[in-house]
C-alpha positions in Angstrom: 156.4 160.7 128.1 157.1 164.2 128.0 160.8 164.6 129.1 163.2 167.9 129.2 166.6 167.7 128.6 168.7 169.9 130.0 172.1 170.5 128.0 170.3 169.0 125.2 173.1 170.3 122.7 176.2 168.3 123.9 177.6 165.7 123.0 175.6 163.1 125.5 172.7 165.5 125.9 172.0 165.4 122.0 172.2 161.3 121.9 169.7 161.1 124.9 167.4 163.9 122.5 167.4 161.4 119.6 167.0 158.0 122.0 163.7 159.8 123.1 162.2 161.1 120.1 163.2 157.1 118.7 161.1 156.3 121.3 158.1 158.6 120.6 158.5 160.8 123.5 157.7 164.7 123.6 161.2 166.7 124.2 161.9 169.9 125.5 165.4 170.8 124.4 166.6 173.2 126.7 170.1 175.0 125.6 171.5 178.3 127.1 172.7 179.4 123.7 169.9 179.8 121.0 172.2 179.7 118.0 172.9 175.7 119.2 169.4 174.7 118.7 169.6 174.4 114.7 171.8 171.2 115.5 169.0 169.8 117.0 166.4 167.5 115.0 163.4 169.9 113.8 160.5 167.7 115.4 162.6 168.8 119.0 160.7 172.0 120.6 163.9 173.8 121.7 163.8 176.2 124.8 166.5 178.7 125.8 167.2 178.4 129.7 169.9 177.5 132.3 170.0 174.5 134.6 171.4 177.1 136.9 168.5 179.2 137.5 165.6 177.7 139.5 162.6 179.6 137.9 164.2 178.1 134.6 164.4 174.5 136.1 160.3 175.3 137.9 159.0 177.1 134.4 161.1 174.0 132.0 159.8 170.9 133.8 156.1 172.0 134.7 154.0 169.5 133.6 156.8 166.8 132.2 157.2 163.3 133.2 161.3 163.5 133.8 163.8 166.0 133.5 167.5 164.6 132.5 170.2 166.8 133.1 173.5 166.2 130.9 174.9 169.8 131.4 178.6 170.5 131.5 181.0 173.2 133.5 183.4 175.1 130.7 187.1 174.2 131.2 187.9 176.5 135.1 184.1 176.5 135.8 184.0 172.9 137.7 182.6 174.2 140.9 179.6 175.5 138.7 178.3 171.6 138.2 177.4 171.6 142.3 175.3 175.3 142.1 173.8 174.1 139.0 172.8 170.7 140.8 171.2 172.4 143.4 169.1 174.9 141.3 168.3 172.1 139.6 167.3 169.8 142.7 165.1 173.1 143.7 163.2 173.5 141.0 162.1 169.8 140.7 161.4 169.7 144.3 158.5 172.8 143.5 157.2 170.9 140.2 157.6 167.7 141.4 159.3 165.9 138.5 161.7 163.0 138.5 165.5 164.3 138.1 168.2 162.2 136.0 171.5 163.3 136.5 174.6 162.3 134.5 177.3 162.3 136.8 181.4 161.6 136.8 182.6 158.0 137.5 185.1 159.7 140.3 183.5 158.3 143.2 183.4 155.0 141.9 185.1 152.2 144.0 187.4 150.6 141.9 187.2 146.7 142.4 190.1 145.0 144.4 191.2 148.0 145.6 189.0 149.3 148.7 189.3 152.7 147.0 188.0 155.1 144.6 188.8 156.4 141.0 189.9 159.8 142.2 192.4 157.9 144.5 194.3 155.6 142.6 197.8 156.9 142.2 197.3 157.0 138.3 194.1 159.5 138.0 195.6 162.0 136.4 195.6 165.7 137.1 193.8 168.0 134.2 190.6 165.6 135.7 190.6 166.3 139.2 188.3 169.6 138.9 185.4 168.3 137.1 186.0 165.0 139.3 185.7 166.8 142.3 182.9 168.5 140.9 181.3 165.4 140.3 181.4 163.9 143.7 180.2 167.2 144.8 177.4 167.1 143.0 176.2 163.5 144.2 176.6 164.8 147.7 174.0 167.6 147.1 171.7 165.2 145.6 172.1 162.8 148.5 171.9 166.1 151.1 168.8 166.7 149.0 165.6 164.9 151.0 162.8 165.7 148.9 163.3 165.6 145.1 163.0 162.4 143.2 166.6 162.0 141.5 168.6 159.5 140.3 172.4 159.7 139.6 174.3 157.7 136.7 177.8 157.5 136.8 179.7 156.8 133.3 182.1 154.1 133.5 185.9 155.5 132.6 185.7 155.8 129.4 182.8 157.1 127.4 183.1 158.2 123.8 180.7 158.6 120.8 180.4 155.4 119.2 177.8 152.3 118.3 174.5 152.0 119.6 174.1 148.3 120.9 171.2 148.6 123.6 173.1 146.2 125.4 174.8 147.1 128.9 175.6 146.0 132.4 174.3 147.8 135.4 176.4 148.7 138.6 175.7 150.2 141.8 179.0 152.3 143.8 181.5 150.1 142.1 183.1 150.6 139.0 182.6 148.4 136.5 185.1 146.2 134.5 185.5 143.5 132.0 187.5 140.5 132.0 190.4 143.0 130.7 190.2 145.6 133.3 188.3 148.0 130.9 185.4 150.1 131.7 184.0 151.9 128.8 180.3 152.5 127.1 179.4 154.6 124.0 177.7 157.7 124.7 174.6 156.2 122.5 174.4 153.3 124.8 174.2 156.0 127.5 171.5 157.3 126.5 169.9 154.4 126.3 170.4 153.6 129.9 169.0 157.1 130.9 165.9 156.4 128.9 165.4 152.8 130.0 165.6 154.2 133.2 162.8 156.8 132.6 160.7 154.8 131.4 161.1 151.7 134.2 162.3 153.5 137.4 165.1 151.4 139.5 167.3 153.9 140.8 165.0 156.5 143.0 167.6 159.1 145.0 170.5 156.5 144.3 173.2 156.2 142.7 174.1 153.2 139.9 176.2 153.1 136.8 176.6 151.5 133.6 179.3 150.1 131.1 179.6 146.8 128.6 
């Protein structure tokens, strides 16, 4: 497949760059800041652009398979996830190629309790930009009727670690193991996002992942 990745340079955008090229796919790197590029393996072509511009988004993803987003807002930026949703929403709708999103777990419902992350009375409050954020940006994807996207929310706890190839898959609810946890590596991340290239499951829904 020939795949772009928006973000490419961050943490989870750089694991789903080396799932890929593991898997023999062509990648476009796409980073706003050129200098980042040399952390990026040398077989990667690496393109300077911005998920927030729509001729970026149309001129980055002509003539790919799949374009997976894992961009970031900077810390006081949140609200800049939705714009750069929507740019990137409009671009796909004019080339026509699937959009993978990495979301925020935020909206999630957590089980026995009728009511989302963001609600519970513990969700603490340095989160509750980029969580808004988040939910923000599902709702443009779901206001979105034409693109071909697909939204994967994290579980609650998603740090570098071990790559397994081994997860569970969730729809709107949160999921949990027989301890309460919720948690997946970002390598096993990327693994999801690629498995899900490859065999599509989710069209313009939302699901989620964790062990």
């Amino acid at each position: 497949m020939r795949i772009t990745v928006f973000g490419a340079a961050g943490n989870v955008g750089s694991r789903v760059v080396t799932e890929a090229l593991a898997r023999g796919h062509h990648v476009i790197a796409v980073v706003r800041d050129p200098a980042r590029g040399h952390t990026l393996p040398a077989v990667v072509e690496v393109r300077a652009g911005d998920a927030a511009h729509v001729a970026d988004v149309v001129e980055l993803s002509t003539g790919q398979d799949v374009v997976i987003s894992a961009t970031r807002p900077a810390p006081g930026r949140e609200p800049d996830l939705v714009t750069t949703t929507e740019a990137l929403l409009a671009g796909v709708v004019r080339t026509g190629v699937r959009l993978l999103l990495v979301g925020g777990a935020a909206g999630l419902t957590v089980p026995g309790t009728g009511a989302t992350v963001i609600d519970q009375p513990d969700f603490p409050a340095f989160l509750r930009p980029i969580a808004l954020a988040c939910n923000g940006q599902l709702a443009a994807c779901r206001a979105e009727k034409t693109a071909d996207w697909t939204y994967l929310s994290p579980p609650m706890v998603l740090e570098p670690g071990e790559r397994t190839g081994t997860y569970r898959l969730g729809t709107d609810e949160l999921l949990t193991d027989a301890e309460g946890g919720s948690a997946l590596s970002m390598e096993d991340l990327a693994v999801v996002l690629l498995d899900e290239a490859e065999r599509p499951g989710h069209r313009r829904t939302r699901f989620t992942a964790a062990y």
